[in-house]
KELUM-839405 format. One record per atom (N, C-alpha, C, O, CB): y, z, x. Coordinates in steps of 0.001 Angstrom, whole numbers, plus 500000, padded with zeros to 6 digits. Glycine has a CB too. Layout:
% KELUM-839405
YZX;...
//
This chain:
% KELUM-839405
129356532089279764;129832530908279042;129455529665279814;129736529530281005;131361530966278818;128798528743279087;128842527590279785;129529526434279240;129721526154278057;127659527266280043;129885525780280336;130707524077280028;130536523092280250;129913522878281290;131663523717280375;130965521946279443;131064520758279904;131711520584280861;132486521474281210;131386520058279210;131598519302281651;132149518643282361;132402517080282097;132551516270283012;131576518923283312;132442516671280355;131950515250279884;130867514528280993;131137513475281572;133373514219279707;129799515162281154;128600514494281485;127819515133281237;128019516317281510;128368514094282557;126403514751280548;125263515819280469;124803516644281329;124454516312282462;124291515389280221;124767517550280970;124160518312282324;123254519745281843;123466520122280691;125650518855283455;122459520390282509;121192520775282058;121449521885282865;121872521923284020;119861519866282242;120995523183281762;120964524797282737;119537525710282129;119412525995280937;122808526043282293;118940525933282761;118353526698282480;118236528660282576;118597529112283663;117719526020282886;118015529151282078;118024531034281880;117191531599282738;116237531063283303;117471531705280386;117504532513282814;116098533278283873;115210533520282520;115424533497281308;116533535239285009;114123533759283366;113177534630281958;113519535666282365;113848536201283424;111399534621281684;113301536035280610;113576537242279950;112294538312279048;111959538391277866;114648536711278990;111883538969280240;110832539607279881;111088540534278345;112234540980278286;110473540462281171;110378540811277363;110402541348276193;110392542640275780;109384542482275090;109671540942275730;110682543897275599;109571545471275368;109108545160274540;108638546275274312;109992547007275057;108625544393273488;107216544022272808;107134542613272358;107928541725272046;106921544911271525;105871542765272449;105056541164272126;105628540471271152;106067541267270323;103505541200271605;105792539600270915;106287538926269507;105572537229269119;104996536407269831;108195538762269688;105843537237268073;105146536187267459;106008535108267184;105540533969267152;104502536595266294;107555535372266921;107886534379266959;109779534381267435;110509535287267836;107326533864265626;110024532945267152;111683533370268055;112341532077267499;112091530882267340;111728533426270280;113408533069267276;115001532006266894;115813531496267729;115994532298268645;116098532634266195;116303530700267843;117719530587269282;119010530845268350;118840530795267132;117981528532270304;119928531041268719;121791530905267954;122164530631268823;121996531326269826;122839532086267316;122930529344268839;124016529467269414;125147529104268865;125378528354267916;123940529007270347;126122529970269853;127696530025269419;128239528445269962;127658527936270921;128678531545270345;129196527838269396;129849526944270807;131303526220269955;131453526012268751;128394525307271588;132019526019270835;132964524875270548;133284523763271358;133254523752272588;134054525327270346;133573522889270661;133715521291271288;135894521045270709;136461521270269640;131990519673269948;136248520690271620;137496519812271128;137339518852270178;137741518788269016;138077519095272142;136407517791271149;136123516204270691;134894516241270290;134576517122269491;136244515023271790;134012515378270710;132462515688269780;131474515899270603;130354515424270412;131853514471268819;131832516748271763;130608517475272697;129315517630271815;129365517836270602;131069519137273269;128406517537272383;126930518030271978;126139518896272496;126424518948273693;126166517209271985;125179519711272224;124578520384272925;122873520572272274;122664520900271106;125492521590273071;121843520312273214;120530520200272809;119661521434273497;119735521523274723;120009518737273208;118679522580272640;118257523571272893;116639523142272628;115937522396271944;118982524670272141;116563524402273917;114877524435274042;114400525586274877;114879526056275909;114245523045274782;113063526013274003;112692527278274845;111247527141275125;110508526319274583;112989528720274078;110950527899275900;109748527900276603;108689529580276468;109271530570276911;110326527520278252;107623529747276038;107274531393276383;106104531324276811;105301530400276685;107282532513275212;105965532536277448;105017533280278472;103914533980277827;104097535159277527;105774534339279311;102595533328277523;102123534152276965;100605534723277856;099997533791278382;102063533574275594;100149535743278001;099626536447279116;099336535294280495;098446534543280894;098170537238278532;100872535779280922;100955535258282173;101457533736282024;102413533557282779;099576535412282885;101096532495281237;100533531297281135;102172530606280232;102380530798279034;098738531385280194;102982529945281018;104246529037280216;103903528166279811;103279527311280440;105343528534280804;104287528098278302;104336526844277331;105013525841278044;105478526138279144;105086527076275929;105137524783277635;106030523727277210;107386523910276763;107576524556275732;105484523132276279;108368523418277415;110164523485276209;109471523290274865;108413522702274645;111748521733276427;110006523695274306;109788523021272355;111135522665272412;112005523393272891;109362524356270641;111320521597271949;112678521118271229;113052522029270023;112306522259269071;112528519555270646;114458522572270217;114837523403268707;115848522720267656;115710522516266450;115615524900269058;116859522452268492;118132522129267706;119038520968268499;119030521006269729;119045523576267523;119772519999267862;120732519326268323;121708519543267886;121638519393266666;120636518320268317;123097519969268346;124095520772267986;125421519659268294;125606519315269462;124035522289268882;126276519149267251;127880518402267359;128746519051265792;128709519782264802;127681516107267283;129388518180266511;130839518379264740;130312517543263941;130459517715262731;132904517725264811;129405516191264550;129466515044263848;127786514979263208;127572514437262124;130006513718264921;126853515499263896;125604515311263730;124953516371264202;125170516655265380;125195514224264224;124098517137263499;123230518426263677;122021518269263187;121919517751262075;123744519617263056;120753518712263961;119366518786262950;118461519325263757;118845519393264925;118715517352262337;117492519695263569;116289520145263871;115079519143264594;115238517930264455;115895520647262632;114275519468265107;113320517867265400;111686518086264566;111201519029263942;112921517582267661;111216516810264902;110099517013263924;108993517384264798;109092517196266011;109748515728263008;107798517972264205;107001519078263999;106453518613265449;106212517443265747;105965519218262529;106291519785266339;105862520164267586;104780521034267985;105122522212268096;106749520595268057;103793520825268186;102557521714267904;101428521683268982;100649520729268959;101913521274266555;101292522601269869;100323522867270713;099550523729270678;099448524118269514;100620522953271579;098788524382271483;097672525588271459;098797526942271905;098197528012272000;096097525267272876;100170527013272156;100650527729272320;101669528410270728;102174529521270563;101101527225273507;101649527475270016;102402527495269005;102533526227268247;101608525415268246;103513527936269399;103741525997267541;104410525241266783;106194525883266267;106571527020265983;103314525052265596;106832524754266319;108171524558265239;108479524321264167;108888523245263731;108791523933265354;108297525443263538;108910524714262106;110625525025261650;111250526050261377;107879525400260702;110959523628261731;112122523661261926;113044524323262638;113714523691263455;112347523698261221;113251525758262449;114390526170263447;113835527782263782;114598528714264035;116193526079262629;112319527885263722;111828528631264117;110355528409264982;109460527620264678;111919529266263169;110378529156265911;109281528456266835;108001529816266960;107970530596267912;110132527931268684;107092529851265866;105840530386265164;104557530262266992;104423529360267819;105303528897263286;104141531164266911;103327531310268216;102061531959267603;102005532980266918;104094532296269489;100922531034268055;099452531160267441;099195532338268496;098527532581267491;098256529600267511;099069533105269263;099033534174269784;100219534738270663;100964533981271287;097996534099270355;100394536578270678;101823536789271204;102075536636272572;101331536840273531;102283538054270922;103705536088272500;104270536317274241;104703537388274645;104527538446274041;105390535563274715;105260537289275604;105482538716276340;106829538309277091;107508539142277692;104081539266277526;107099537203277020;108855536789277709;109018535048276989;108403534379276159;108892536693280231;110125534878277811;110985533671277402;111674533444278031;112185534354278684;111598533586276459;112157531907278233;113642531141278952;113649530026277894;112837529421277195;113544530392280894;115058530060278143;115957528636277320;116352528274278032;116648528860279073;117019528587276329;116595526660277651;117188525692278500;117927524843277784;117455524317276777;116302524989279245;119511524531278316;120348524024277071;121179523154278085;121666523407279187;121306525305275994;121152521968277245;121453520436277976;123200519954277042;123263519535275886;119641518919277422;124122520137277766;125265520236277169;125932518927278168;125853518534279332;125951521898277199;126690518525276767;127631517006276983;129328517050276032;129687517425274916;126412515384276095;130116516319277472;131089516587277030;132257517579276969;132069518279277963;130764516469276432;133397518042276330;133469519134276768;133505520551275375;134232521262274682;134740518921277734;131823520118275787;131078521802275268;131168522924276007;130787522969277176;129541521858275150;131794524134275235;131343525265275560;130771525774275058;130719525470273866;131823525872275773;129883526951275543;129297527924274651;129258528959275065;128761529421276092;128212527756274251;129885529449274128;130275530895274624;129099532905274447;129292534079274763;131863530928273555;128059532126273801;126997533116273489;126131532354272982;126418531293272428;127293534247272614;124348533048273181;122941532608273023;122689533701272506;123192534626273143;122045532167274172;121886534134271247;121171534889270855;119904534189270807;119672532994270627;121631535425269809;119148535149271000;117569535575270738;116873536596270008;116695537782270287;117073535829271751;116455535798268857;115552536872268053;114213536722267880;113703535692267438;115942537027266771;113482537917268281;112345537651268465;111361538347267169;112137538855266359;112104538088269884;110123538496266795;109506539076265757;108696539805266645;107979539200267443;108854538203264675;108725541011266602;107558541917266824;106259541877265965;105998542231264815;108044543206266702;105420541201267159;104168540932266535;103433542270265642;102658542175264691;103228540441267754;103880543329266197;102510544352265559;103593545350264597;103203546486264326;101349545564267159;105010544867264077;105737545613263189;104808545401261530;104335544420260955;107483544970263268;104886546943261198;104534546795259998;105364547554258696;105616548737258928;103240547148260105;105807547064257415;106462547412256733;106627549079256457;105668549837256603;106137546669255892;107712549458256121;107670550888256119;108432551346254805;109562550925254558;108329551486257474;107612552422253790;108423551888252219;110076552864252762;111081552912252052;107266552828250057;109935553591254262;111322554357254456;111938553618254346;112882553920253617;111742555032255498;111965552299254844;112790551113255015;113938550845253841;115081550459254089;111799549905255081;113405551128252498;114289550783251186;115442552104251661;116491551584251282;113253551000249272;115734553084252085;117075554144251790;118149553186253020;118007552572254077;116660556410252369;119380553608251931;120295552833252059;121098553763252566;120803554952252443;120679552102250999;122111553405253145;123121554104254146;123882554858253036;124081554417251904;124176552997255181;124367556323253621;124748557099252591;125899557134251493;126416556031251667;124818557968253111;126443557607250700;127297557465249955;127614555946249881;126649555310250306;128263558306250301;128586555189249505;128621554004248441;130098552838249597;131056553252250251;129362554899246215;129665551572249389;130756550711249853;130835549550249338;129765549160248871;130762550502251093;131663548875249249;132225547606248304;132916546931249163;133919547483249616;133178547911247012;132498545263249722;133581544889250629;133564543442249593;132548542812249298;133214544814252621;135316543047249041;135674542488248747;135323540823248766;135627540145249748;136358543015249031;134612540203247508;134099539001248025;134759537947247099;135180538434246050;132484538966248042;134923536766247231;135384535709246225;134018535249245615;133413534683246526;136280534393246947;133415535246244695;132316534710244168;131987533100243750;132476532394242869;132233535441243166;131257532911244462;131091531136244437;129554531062243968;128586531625244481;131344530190246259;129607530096242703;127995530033242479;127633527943242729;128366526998242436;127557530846240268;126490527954243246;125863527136243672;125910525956242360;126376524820242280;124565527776244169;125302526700241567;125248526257240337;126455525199239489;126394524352238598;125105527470239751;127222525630240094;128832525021239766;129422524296240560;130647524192240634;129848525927239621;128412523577241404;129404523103242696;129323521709242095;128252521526241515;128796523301244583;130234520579242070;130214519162241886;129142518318242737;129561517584243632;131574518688242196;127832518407242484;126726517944242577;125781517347241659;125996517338240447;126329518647242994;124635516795242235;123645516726241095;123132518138240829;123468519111241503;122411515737241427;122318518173239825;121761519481239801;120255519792240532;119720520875240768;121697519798238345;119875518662240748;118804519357242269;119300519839243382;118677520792243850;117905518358243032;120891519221244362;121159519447245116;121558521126244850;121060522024245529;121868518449245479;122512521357243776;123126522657243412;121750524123243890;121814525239244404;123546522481241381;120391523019243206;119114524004243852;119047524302245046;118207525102245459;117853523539243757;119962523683245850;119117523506247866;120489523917248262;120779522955248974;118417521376248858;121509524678248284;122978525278248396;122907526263248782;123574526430249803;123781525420247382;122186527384248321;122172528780248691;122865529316249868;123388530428249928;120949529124248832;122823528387250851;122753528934252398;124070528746252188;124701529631251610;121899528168253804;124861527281252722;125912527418252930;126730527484251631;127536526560251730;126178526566253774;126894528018250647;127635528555249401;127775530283249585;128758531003249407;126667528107247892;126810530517249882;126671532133250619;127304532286251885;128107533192252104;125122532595250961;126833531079253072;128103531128253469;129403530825254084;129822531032255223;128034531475253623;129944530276253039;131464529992252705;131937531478252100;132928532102252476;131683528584251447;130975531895251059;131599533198250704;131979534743251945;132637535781252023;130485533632249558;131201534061252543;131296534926254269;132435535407254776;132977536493254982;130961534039255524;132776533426255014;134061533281255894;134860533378255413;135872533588256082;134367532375256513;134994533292253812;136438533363252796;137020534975252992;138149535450253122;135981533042250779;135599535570252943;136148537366252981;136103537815254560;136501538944254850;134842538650251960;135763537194255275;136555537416256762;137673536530256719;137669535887257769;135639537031258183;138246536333256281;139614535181256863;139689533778256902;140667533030256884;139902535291258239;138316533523256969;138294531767257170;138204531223255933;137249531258255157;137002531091258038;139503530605255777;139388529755254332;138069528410254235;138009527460255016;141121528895254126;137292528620253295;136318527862253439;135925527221251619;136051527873250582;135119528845254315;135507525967251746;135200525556250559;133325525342251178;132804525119252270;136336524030249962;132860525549249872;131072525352249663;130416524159250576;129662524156251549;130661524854247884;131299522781249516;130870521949250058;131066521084251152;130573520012251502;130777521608249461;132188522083251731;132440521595253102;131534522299254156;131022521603255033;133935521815253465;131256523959254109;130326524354254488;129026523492254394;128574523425255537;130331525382253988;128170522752253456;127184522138253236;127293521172254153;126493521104255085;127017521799252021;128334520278253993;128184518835255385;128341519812256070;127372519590256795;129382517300255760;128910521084256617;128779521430257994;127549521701258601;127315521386259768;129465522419258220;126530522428257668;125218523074258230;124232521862257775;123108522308258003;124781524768257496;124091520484257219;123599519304256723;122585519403257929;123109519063258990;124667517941256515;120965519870258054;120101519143258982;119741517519258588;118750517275257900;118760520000259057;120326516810258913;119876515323258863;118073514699258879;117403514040258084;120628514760260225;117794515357260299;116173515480260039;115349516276259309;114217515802259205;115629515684260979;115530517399258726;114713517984258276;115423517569256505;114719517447255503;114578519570259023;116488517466256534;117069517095255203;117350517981254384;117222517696253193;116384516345254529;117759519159254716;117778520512254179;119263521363254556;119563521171255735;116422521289254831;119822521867254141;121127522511253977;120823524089254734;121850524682255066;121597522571252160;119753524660254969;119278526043254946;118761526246256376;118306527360256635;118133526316253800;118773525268257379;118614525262258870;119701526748258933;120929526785258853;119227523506259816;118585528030259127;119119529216259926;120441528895260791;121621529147260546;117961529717260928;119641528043262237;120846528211263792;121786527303263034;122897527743263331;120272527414265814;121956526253262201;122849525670261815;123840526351261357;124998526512261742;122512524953261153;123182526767260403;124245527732259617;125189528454260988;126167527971261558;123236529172258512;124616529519261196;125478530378261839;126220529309263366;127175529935263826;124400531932262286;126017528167264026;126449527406264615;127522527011263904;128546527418264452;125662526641264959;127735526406262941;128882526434262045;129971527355261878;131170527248262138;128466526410261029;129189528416261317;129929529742261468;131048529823262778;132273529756262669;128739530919261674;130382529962263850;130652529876264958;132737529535265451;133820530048265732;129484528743265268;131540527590265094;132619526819265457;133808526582264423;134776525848264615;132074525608265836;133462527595262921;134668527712262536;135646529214262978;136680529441262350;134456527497261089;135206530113264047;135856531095264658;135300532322263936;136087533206263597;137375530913264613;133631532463263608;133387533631263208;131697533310264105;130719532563264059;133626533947261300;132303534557264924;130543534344265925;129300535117264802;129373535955263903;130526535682268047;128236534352265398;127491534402264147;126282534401264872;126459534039266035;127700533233263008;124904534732264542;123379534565265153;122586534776264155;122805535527263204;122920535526266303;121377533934264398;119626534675263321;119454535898263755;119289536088264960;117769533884263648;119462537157262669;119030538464263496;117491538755262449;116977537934261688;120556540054263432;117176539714262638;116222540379261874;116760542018261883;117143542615262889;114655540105262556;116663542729260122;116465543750260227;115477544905259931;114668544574259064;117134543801259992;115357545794260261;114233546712260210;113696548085258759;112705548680258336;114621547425261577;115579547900258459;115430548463257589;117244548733256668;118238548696257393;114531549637258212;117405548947255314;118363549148254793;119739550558255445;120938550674255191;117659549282253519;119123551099256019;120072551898256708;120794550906257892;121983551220257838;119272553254257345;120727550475258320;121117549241259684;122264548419258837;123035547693259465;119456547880260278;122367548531257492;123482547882256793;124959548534257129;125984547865256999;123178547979255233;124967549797257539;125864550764257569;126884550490258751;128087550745258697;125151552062257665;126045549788260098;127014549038260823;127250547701260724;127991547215261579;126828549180261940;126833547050259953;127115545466259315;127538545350258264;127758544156258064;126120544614259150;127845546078257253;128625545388256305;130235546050256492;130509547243256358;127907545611254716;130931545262256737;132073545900256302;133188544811256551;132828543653256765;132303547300257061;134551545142256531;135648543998256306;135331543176257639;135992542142257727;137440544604256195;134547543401258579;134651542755259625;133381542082260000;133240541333260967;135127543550260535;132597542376259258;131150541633259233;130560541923258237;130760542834257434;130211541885260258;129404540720258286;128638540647256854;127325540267257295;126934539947258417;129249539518255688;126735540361256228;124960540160256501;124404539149255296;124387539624254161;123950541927256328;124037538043255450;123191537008254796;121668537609254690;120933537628255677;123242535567255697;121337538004253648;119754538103254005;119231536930253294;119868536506252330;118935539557253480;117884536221253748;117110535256253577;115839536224252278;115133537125252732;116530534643255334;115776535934251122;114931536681250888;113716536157250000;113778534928249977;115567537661250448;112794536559249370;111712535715248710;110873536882247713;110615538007248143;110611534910250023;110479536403246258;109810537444245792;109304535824244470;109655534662244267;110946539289245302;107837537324243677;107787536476242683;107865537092241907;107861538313242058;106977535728242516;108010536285240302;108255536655239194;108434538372238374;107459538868237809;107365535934238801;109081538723238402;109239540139237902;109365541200239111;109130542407239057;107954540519236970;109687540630239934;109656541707241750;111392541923241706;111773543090241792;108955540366243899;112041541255241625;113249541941241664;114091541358240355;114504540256239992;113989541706243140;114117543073239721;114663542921238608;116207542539237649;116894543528237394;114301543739238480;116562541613237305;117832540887237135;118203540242237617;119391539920237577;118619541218237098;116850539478238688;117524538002239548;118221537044239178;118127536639238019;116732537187240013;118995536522239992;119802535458239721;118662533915238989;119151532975238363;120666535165241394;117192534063239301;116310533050239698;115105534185239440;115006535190240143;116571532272241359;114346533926238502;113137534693238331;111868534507239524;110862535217239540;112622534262236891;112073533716240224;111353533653241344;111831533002242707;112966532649243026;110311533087240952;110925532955243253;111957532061244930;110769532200246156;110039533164246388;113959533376245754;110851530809246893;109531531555248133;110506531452249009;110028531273250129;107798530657248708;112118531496249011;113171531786249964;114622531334249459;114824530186249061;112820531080251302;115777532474249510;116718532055248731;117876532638249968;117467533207250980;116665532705247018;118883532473249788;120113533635250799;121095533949249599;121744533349248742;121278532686252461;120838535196250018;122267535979249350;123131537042250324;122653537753251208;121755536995247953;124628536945249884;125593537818250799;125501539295250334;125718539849249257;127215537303250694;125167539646251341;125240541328251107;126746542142251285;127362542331252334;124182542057252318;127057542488250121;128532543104250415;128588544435249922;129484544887249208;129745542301249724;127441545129250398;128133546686249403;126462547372249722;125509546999250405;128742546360246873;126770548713248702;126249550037248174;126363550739247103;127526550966246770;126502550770248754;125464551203246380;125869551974245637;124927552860244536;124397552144243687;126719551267245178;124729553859244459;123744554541243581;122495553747243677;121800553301242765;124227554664242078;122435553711244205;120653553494244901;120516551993244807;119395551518244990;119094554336243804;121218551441244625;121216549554244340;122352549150245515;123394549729245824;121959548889242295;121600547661246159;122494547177246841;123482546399245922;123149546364244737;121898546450247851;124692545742246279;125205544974245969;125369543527246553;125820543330247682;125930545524245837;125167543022246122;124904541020246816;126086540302246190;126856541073245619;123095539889246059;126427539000246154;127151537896246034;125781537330245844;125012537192246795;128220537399247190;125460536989244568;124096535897244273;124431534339244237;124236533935243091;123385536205242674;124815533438244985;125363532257244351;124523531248243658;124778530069243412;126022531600245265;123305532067243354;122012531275241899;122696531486240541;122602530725239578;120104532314241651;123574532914240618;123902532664239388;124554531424238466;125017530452239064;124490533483239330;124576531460237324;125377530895236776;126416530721236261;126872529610235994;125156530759236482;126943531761236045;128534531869235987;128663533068237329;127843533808237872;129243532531234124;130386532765237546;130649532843238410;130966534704238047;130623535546238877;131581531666238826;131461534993237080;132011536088236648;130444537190237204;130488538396237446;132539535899234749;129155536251237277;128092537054237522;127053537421238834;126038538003239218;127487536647236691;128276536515239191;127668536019241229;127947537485242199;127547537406243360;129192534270242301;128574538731241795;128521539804242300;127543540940241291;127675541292240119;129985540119242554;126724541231242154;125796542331240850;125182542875242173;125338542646243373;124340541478239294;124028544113241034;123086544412241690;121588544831241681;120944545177240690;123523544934242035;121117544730243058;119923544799242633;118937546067243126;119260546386244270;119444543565242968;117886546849242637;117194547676243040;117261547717244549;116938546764245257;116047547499242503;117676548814244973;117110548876246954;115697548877246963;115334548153247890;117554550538248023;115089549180246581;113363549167247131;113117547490246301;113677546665247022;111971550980246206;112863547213245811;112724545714245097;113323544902246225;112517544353246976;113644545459243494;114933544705246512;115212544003247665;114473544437249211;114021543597249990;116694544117247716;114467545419249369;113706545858250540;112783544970250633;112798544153251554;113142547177250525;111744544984249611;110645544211249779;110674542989250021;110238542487251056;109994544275248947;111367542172248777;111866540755249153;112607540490250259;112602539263250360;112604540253248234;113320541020251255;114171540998252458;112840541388253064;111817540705253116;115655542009252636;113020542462253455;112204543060254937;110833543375255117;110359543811256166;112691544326255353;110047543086253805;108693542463253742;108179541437253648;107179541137254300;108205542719253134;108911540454252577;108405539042252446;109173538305253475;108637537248253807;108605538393250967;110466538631254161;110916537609255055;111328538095256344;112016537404257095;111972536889254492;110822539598256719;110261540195257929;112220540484258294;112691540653259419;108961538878259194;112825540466257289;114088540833257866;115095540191258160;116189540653258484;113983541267258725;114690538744258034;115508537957258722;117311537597257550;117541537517256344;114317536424259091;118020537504258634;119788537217258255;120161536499259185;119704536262260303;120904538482258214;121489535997258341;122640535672259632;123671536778259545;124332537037258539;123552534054259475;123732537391260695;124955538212260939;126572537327261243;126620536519262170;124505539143262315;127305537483260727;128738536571260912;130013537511261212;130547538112260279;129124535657259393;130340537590262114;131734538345262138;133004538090262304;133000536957262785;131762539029262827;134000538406262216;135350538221262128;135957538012263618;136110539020264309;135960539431261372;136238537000264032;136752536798265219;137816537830265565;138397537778266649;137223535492265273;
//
């Protein structure tokens, strides 16, 4: 855990050598502030032999959160809250500059295995059937304009998170919470789950590998956001006939279909359904290599 002392002050990680190469990497962090501590992240990687540069990732408060703008060398680039590497590393260190009295109580790191390749085993779903209790909130219905209601997904999915772990949560309070200011977007990954966090449900960007891995994440005590993307006619009875990235809450199992919390739908009575396991497989853990926020129940 690290702390403030209300003065900035700067720590850096050991490196952290990898068991495989990867292409690219998330930061999470957990933290809480009393008053309006801040905290600013940056990582650095090793690629044969040779350290990048910090990249700037995230600026983290109660009051102001965002991403920075586009960072780009011969080692990589940032886009937004993911830091994309034009050839693979082989390790990493972070370095996190905290003011005030910030703590933080956990750093995740997720990395992409450069040479993973899709596997159709990937679609079987953990055995026999589960249902974890969700309040259904659709995007669509939130007191907005109706472009914004389009750019919601993230934090409407999840508010529905924290409502079914314990944390009473409204949509659009979730939304100013995860608000990237610079990038201007509601769907900042580390935001999200930073939020999460600092409302008492620890949270990180993970990636998964495959639909069986649901079997220790979904349940009354954790949940899984998947980030997912398909086009037109790929997953059948979407909330949204297409998407090049949407989030939906994963809450269940059952006869060969997952069950989600869609908050694209349009009525609310229709924001729990389901959809093909191999169809989502694809859109999850092919088109978006896996990636979620994991959130759990303090």
């Amino acid at each position: 855990m690290f702390h403030g002392d209300g003065n900035a002050h700067t720590v850096v990680s050991p490196a952290f050598e990898t068991p495989v190469e990867f292409s690219s990497l998330v930061l999470s962090v957990n933290y809480h502030t009393k008053t309006n501590g801040w905290l600013f992240s940056e990582v650095q990687v090793c690629q044969d032999g040779v350290w990048s540069k910090f990249f700037k990732l995230a600026l983290y408060s109660p009051k102001v959160s965002h991403s920075f703008d586009a960072q780009e060398d011969e080692a990589g680039f940032v886009a937004v809250d993911l830091l994309r590497l034009k050839k693979p590393a082989q390790a990493y260190r972070f370095r996190l500059t905290l003011h005030g009295d910030m703590d933080v109580p956990c750093v995740f790191v997720c990395i992409t295995d450069s040479n993973a390749v899709y596997d159709e085993c990937a679609a079987i779903l953990p055995s026999g059937s589960r249902r974890v209790a969700v309040k259904p909130l659709s995007q669509m219905r939130l007191d907005v304009s109706p472009t914004d209601q389009l750019r919601l997904c993230s934090p409407t999915s999840l508010a529905m998170a924290l409502n079914a772990l314990g944390v009473e949560e409204d949509p659009l309070q979730t939304a100013a919470g995860v608000y990237d200011d610079r990038a201007r977007i509601y769907g900042n990954w580390t935001l999200n789950t930073a939020y999460a966090s600092r409302r008492g449900c620890p949270a990180c960007v993970t990636r998964f590998h495959n639909l069986a891995q649901l079997d220790e994440f979904v349940n009354k005590d954790c949940l899984v956001l998947a980030t997912i993307a398909y086009k037109k006619g790929e997953l059948t009875g979407a909330a949204v006939a297409k998407t090049p990235g949407h989030l939906v809450l994963i809450c269940g199992w059952e006869n060969g279909k997952i069950r989600v919390a869609d908050p694209a739908s349009e009525l609310k009575k229709d924001v729990v359904r389901f959809y093909d396991a191999a169809e989502f497989a694809r859109a999850w853990l092919m088109r978006k290599r896996g990636a979620a926020y994991l959130v759990r129940r303090s």
